[in-house]
TIPARO-933652 format. One record per residue (C-alpha): y, x, z; residue in one letter; chain. Coordinates in steps of 0.001 Angstrom, whole numbers, plus 500000, padded with zeros to 6 digits. Layout:
BEGIN
+--------+--------+--------+-------+------+
!  north !   east !     up ! bavex ! nuvo !
+--------+--------+--------+-------+------+
!      Y !      X !      Z !     a !    A !
...
+--------+--------+--------+-------+------+
END
This chain:
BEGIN
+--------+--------+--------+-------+------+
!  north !   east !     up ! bavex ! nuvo !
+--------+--------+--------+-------+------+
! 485969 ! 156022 ! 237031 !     x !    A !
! 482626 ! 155057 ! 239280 !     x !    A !
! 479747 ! 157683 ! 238834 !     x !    A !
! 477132 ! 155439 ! 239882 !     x !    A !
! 477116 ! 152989 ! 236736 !     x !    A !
! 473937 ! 153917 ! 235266 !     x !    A !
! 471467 ! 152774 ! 232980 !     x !    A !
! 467620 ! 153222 ! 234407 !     x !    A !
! 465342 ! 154251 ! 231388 !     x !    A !
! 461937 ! 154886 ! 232364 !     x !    A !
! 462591 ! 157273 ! 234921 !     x !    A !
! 466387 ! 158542 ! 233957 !     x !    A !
! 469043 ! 157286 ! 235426 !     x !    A !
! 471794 ! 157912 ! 232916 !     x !    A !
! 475208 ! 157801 ! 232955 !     x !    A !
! 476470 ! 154676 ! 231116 !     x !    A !
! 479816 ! 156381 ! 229767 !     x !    A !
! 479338 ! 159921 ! 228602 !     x !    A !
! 481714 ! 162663 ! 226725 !     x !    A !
! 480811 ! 163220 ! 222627 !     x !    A !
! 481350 ! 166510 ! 221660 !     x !    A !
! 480501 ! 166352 ! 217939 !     x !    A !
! 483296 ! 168422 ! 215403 !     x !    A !
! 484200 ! 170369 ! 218592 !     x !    A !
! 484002 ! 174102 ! 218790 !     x !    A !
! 485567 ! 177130 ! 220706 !     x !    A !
! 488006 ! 176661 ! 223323 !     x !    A !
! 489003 ! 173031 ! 221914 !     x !    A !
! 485579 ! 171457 ! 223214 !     x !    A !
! 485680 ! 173627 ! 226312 !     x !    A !
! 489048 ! 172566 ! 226952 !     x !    A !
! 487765 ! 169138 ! 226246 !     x !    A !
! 484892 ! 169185 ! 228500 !     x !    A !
! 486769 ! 170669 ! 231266 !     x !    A !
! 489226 ! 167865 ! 231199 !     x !    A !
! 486464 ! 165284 ! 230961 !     x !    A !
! 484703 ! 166423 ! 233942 !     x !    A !
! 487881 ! 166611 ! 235792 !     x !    A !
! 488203 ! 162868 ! 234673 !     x !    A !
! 485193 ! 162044 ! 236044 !     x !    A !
! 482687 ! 161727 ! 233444 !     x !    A !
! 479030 ! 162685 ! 234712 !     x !    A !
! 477176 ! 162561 ! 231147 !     x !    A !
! 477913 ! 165593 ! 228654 !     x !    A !
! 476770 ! 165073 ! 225138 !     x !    A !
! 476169 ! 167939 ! 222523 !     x !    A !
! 473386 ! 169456 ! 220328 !     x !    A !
! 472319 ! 172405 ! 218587 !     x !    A !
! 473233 ! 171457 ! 214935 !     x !    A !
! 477333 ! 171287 ! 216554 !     x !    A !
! 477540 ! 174946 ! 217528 !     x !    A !
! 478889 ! 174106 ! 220665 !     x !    A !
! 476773 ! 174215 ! 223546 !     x !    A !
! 477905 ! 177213 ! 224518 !     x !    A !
! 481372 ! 176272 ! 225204 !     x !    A !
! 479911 ! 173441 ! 226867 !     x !    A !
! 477975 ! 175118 ! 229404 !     x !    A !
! 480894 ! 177733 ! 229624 !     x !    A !
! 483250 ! 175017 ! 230683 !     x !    A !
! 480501 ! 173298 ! 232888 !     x !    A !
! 480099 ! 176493 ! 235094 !     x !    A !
! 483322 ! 176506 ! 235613 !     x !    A !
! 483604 ! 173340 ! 236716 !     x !    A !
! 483781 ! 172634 ! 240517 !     x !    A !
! 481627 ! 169556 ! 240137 !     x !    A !
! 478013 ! 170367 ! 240772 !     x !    A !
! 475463 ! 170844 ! 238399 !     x !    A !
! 472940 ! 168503 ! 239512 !     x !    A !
! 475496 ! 165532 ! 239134 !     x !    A !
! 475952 ! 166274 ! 235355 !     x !    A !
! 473416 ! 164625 ! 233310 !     x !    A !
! 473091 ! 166884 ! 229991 !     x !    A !
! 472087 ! 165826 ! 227150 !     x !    A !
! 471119 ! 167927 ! 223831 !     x !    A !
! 469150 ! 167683 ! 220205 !     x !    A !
! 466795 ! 169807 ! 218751 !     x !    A !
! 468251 ! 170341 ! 214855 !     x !    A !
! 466099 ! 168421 ! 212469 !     x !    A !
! 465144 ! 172321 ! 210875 !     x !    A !
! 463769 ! 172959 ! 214231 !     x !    A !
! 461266 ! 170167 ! 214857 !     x !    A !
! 457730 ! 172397 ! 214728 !     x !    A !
! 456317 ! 173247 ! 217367 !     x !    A !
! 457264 ! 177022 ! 218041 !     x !    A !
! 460597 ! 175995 ! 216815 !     x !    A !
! 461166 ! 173934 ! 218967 !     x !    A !
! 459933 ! 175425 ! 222072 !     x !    A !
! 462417 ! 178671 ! 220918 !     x !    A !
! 465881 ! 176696 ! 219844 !     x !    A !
! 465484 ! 174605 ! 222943 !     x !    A !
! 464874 ! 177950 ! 225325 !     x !    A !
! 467781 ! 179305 ! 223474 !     x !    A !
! 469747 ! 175680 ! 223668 !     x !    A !
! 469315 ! 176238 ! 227968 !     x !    A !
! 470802 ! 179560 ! 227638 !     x !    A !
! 473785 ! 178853 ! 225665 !     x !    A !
! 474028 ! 175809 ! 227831 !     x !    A !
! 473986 ! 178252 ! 231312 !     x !    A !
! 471426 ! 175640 ! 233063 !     x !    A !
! 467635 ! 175971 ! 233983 !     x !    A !
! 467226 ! 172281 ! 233137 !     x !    A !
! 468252 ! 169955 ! 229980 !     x !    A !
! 468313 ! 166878 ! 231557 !     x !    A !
! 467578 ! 165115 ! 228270 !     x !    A !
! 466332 ! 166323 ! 224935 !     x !    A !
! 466682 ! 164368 ! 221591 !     x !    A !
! 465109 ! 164630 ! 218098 !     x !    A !
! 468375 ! 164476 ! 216060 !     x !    A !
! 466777 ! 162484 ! 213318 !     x !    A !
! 463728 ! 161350 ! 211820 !     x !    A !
! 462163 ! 163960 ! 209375 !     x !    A !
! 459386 ! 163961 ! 207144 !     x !    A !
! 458219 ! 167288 ! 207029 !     x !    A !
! 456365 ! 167904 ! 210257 !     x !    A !
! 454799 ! 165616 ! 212144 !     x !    A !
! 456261 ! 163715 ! 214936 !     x !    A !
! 452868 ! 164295 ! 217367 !     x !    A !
! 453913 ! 167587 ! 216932 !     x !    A !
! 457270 ! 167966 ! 217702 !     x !    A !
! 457052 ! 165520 ! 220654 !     x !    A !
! 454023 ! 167571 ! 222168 !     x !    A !
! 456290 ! 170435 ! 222199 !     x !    A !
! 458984 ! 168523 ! 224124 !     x !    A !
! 456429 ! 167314 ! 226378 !     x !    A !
! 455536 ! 171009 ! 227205 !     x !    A !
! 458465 ! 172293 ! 227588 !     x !    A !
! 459209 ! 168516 ! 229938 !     x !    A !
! 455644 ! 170277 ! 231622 !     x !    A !
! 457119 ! 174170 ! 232972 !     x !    A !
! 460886 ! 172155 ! 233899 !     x !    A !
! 462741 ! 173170 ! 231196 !     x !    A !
! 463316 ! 169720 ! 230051 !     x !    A !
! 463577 ! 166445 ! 232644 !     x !    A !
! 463338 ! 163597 ! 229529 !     x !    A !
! 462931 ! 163000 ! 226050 !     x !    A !
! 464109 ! 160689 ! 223549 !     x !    A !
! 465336 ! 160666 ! 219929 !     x !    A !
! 468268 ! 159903 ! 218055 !     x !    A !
! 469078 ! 157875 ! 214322 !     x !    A !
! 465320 ! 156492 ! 214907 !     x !    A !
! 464752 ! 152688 ! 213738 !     x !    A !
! 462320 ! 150430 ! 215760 !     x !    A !
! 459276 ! 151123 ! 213922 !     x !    A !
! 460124 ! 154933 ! 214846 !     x !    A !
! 460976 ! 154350 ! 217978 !     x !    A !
! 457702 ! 152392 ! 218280 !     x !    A !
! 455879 ! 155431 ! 217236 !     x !    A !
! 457305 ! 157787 ! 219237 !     x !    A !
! 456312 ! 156094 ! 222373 !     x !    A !
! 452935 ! 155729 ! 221676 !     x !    A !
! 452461 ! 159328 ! 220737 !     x !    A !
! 454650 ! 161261 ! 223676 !     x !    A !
! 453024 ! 161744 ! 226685 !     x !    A !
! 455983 ! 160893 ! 229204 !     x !    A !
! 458313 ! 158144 ! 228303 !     x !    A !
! 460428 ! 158164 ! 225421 !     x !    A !
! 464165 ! 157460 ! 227520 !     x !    A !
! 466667 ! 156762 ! 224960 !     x !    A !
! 467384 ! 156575 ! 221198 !     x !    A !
! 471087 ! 157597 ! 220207 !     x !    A !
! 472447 ! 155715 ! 217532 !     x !    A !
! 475613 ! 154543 ! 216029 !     x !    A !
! 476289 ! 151385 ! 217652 !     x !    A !
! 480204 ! 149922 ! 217694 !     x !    A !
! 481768 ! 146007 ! 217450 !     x !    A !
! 481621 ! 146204 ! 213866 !     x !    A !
! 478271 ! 148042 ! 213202 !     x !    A !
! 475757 ! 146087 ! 215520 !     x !    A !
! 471969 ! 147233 ! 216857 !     x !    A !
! 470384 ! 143424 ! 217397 !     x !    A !
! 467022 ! 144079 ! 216738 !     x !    A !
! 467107 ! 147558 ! 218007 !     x !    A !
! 468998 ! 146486 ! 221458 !     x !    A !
! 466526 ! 143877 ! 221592 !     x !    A !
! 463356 ! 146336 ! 221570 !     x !    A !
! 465037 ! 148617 ! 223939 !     x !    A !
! 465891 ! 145966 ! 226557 !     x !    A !
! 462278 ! 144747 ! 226176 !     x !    A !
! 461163 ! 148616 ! 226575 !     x !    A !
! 463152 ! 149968 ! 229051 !     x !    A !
! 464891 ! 152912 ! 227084 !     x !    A !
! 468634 ! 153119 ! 227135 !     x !    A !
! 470584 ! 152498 ! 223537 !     x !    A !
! 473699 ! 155232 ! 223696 !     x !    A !
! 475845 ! 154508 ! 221428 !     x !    A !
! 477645 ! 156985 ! 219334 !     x !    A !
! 480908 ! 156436 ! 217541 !     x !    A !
! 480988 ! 153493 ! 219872 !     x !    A !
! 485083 ! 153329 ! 219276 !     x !    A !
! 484031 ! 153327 ! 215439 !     x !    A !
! 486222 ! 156302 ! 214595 !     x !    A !
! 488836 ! 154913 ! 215619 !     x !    A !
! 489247 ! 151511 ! 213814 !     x !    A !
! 488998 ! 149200 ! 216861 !     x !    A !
! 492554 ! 150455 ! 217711 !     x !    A !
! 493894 ! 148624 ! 215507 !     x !    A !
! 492169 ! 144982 ! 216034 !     x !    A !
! 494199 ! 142097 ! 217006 !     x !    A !
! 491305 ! 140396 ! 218346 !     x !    A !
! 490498 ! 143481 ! 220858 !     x !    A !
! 493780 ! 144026 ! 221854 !     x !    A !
! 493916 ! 140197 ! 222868 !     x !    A !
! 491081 ! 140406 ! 225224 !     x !    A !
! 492676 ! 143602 ! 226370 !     x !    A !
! 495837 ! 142109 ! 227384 !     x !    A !
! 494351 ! 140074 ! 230013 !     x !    A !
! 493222 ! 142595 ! 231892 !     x !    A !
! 496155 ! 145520 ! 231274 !     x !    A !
! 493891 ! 147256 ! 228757 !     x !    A !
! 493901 ! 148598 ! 225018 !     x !    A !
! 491494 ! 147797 ! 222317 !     x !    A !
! 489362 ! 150952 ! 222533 !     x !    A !
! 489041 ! 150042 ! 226045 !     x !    A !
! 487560 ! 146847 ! 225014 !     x !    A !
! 485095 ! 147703 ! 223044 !     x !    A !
! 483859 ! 150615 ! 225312 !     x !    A !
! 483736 ! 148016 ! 227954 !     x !    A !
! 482170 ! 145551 ! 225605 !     x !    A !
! 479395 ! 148285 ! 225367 !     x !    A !
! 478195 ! 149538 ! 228861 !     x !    A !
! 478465 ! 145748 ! 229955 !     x !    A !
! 475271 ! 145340 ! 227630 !     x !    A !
! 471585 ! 145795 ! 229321 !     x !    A !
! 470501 ! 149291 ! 228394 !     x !    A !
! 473627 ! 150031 ! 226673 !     x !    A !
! 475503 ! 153918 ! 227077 !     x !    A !
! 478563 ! 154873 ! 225213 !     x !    A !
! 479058 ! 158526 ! 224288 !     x !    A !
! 483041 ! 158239 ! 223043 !     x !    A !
! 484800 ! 161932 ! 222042 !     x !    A !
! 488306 ! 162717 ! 222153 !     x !    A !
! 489550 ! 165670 ! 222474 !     x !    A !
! 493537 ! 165220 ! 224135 !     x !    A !
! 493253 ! 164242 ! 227794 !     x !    A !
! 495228 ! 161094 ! 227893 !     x !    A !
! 492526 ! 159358 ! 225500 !     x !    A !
! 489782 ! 160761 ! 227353 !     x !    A !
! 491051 ! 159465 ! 230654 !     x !    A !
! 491716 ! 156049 ! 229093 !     x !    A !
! 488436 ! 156015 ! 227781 !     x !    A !
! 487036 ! 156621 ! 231533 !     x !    A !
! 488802 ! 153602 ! 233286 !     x !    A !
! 486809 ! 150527 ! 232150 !     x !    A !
! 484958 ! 150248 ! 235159 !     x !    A !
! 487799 ! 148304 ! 237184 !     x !    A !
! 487341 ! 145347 ! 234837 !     x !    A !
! 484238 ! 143242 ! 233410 !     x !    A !
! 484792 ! 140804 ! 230172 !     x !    A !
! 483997 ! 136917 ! 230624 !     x !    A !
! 480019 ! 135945 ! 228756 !     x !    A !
! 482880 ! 134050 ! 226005 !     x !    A !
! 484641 ! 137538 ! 225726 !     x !    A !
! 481637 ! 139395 ! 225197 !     x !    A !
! 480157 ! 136716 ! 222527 !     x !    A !
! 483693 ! 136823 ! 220989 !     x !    A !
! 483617 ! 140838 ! 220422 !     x !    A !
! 479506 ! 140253 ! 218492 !     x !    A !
! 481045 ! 137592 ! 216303 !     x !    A !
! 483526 ! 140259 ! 214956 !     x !    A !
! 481047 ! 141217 ! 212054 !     x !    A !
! 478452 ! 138466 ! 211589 !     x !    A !
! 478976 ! 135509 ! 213455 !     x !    A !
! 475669 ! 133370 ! 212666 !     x !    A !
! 473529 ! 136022 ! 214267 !     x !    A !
! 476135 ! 136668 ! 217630 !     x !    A !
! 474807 ! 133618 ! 219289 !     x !    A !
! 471198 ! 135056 ! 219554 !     x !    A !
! 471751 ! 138578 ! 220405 !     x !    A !
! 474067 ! 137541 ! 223413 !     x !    A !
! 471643 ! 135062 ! 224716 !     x !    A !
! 469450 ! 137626 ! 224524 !     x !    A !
! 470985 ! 139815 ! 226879 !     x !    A !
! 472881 ! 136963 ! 229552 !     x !    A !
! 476037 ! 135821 ! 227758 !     x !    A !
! 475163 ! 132374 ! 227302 !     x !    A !
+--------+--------+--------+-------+------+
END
């Protein structure tokens, strides 16, 4: 696996393939982690609603790869989104963690009951004293997306979202290309079902690779596009890692949109090159 493929998001450069780390706890995510750092992954995924950062950061410090090559990502819990909240859960996110920076904090979600100016000045003070390098959100549509830019004071660097061959992002992808934040995609192996297609394994025969491989490739080929896969054994993980030492044909990549609606595949991959 290359470290260097990265997407450039205002002024991130992030790691197109990261590790998930959601429904992992205890020593199975640091176990996990350990392995996936070992394998080469540079992008660490987690947040505060999965009660796990601190088996993260326990299994990044005892990693032998240095910190500032990791690029760590984490979400402030939608209960935390005020301002003194989130100034505190985040403080306490970098402890658990073990670090002195988060390289990237998300909003979780959208919610209603406080304001979004006021949640994303708090990131941008906390972005201020260096607790924080960037901020995005995650689960936010376009219009919300939209909004969040115009109100933070720094750029807005990515919006996580569940993205996958048979759940597609068009209009979304569309308005991040145009805006220069990076798209990660989460359940991007869409828990599991793409082992299982014919279609993806055909593509992946041509090259000496599986299905999931496919569609992870299929992914980080896209402008703007990250993939944040989990698994938790170290054979999958690794797999998951070598799709660098292949790229799929413009027809392959147009054939992997048309897998859910085929009318609208044409425009979204002229959109982004695969004419």
């Amino acid at each position: 696996m290359t470290d260097s493929h990265t997407i450039d998001a205002g002024n991130a450069a992030i790691p197109a393939l990261g590790f998930g780390t959601a429904r992992m706890t205890g020593d199975e995510c640091r176990r996990a982690v350990a392995a996936a750092l070992e394998a080469g992954y540079r992008h660490l995924d987690t947040a505060q609603m999965y009660d796990n950062e601190d088996a993260v950061g326990d299994a990044l410090a005892a990693s032998d790869v240095p910190r500032e090559d990791v690029f760590v990502v984490t979400k402030v819990d939608t209960d935390n989104l005020a301002r003194d909240t989130v100034l505190e859960s985040t403080r306490a996110s970098l402890e658990r963690l073990g670090v002195e920076t988060i390289d990237l904090l998300l909003i979780h979600a959208p919610r209603d009951h406080t304001p979004l100016e006021e949640t994303l000045d708090a990131m941008n003070e906390l972005q201020e004293v260096g607790q924080v390098d960037h901020i995005g959100v995650s689960n936010f549509s376009v219009d919300q997306l939209e909004r969040a830019r115009e109100l933070s004071a720094t750029p807005i660097v990515a919006n996580q979202v569940k993205y996958h061959p048979y759940h597609r992002q068009d209009e979304l992808l569309s308005y991040c290309v145009d805006n220069d934040v990076c798209l990660t995609a989460y359940s991007p192996l869409a828990e599991g079902a793409v082992v299982g297609d014919d279609r993806l394994a055909e593509i992946g025969e041509r090259y000496g690779k599986s299905a999931s491989q496919v569609a992870l490739r299929w992914l980080v080929q896209q402008p703007a596009v990250a993939a944040i896969p989990k698994a938790s054994g170290r054979d999958h993980l690794e797999a998951n890692a070598e799709i660098f030492d292949f790229e799929l044909s413009s027809e392959e990549m147009r054939t992997v949109f048309e897998l859910t609606d085929p009318r609208l595949a044409a425009r979204i991959a002229s959109k982004l090159g695969f004419d």
